[in-house]
Backbone as CSV, one residue per row, in Angstrom:
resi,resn,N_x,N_y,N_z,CA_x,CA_y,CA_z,C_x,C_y,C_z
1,UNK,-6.063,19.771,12.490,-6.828,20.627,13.376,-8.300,20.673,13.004
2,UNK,-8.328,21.177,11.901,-9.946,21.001,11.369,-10.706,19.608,11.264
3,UNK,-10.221,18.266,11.503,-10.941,17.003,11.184,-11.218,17.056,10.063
4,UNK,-10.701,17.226,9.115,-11.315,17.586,7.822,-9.774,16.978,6.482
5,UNK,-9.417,15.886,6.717,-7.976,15.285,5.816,-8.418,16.127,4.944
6,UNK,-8.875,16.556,3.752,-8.828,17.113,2.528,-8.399,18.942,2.735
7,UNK,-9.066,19.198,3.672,-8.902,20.965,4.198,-7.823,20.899,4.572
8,UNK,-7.077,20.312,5.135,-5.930,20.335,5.742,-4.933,20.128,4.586
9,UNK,-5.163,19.293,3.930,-4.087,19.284,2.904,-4.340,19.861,1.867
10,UNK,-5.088,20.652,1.697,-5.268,21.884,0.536,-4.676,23.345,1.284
11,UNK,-4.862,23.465,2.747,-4.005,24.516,3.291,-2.539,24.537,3.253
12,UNK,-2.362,23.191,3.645,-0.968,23.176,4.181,-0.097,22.516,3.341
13,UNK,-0.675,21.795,2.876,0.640,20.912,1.738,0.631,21.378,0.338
14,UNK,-0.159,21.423,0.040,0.189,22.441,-1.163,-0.774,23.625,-1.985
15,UNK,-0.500,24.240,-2.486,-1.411,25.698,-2.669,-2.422,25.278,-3.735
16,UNK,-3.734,25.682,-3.869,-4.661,25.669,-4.806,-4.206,25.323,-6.342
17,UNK,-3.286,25.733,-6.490,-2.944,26.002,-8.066,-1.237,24.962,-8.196
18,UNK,-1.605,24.275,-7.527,-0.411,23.275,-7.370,-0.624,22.072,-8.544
19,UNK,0.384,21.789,-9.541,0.369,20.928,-10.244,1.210,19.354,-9.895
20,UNK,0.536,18.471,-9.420,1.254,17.432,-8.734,1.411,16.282,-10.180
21,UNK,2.181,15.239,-9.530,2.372,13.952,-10.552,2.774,13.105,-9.941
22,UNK,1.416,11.808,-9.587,1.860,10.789,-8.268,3.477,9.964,-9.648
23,UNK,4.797,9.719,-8.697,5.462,8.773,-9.220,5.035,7.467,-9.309
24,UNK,5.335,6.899,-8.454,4.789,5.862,-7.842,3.931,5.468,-6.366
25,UNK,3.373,4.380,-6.370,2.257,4.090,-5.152,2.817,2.419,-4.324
26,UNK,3.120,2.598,-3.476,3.362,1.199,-3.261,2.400,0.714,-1.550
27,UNK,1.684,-0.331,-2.134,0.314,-0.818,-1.325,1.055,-1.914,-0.565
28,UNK,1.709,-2.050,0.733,2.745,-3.449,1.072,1.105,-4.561,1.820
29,UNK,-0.117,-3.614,1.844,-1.136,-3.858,2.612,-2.094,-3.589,2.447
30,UNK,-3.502,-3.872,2.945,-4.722,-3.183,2.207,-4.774,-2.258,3.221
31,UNK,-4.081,-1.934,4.432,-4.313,-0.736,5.176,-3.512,0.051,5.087
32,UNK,-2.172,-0.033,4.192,-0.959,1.595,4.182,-0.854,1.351,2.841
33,UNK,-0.327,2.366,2.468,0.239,2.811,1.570,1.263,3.875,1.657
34,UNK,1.874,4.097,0.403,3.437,5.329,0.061,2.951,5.689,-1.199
35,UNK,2.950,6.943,-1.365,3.174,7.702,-2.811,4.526,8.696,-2.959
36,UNK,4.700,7.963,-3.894,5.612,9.636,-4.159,5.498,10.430,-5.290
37,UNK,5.193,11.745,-4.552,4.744,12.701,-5.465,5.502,14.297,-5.766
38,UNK,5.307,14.551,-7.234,6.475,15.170,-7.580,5.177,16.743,-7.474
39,UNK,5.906,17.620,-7.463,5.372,19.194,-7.508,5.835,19.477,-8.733
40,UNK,5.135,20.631,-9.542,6.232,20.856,-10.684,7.115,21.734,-10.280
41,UNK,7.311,22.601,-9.113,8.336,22.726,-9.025,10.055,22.695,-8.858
42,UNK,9.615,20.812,-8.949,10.432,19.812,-8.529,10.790,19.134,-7.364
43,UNK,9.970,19.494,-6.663,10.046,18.659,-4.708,9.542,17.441,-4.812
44,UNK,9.727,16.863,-4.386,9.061,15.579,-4.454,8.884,15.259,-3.002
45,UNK,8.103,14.344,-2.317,7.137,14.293,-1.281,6.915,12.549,-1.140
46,UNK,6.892,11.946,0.133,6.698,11.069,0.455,5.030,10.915,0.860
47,UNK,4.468,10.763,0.478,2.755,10.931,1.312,2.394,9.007,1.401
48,UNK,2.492,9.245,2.909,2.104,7.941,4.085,0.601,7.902,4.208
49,UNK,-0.023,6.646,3.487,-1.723,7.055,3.702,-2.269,5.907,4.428
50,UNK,-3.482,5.611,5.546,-3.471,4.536,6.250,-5.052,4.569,5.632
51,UNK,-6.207,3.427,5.528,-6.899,3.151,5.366,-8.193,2.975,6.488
52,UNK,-9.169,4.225,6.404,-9.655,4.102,7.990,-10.961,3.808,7.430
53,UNK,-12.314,2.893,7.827,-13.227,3.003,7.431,-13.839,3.324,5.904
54,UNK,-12.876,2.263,5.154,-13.180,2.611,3.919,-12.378,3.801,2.857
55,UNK,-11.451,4.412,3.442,-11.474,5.456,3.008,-9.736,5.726,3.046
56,UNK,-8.813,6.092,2.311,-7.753,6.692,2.407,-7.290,7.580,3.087
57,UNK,-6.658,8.037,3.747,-6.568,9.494,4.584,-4.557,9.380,5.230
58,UNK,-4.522,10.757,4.807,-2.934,11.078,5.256,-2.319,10.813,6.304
59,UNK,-1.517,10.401,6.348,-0.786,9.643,7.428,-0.263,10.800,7.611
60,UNK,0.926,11.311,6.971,1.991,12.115,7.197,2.817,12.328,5.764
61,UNK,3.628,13.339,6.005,4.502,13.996,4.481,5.793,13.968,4.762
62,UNK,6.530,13.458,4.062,8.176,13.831,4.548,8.733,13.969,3.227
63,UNK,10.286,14.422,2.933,10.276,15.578,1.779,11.252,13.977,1.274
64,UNK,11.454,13.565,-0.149,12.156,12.489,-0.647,13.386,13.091,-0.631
């Protein structure tokens, strides 16, 4: 909503004080990518990232 990939995923995906730990990253391309990333609360997270103008930006989140 805001145009803003970073604001958006500091609102909505996880809280300020969130301790993450990328697992792994897998690049099949120089334009996508997959991370999976653990919370310490133990969730772990699929994060889909596409490559626009230089720059990384969130595709989408789905829960592993």
């Amino acid at each position: 909503k805001s145009g803003n990939c970073a604001t958006e995923v500091k609102a909505k995906l996880f809280s300020p004080e969130a301790k993450i730990d990328v697992e792994s990253v897998d690049v099949p391309d120089g334009s996508n990518a997959t991370a999976t990333v653990k919370e310490a609360n133990g969730n772990v997270s699929k994060v889909f990232l596409v490559k626009q103008d230089g720059h990384w930006r969130i595709r989408g989140v789905t829960p592993a």
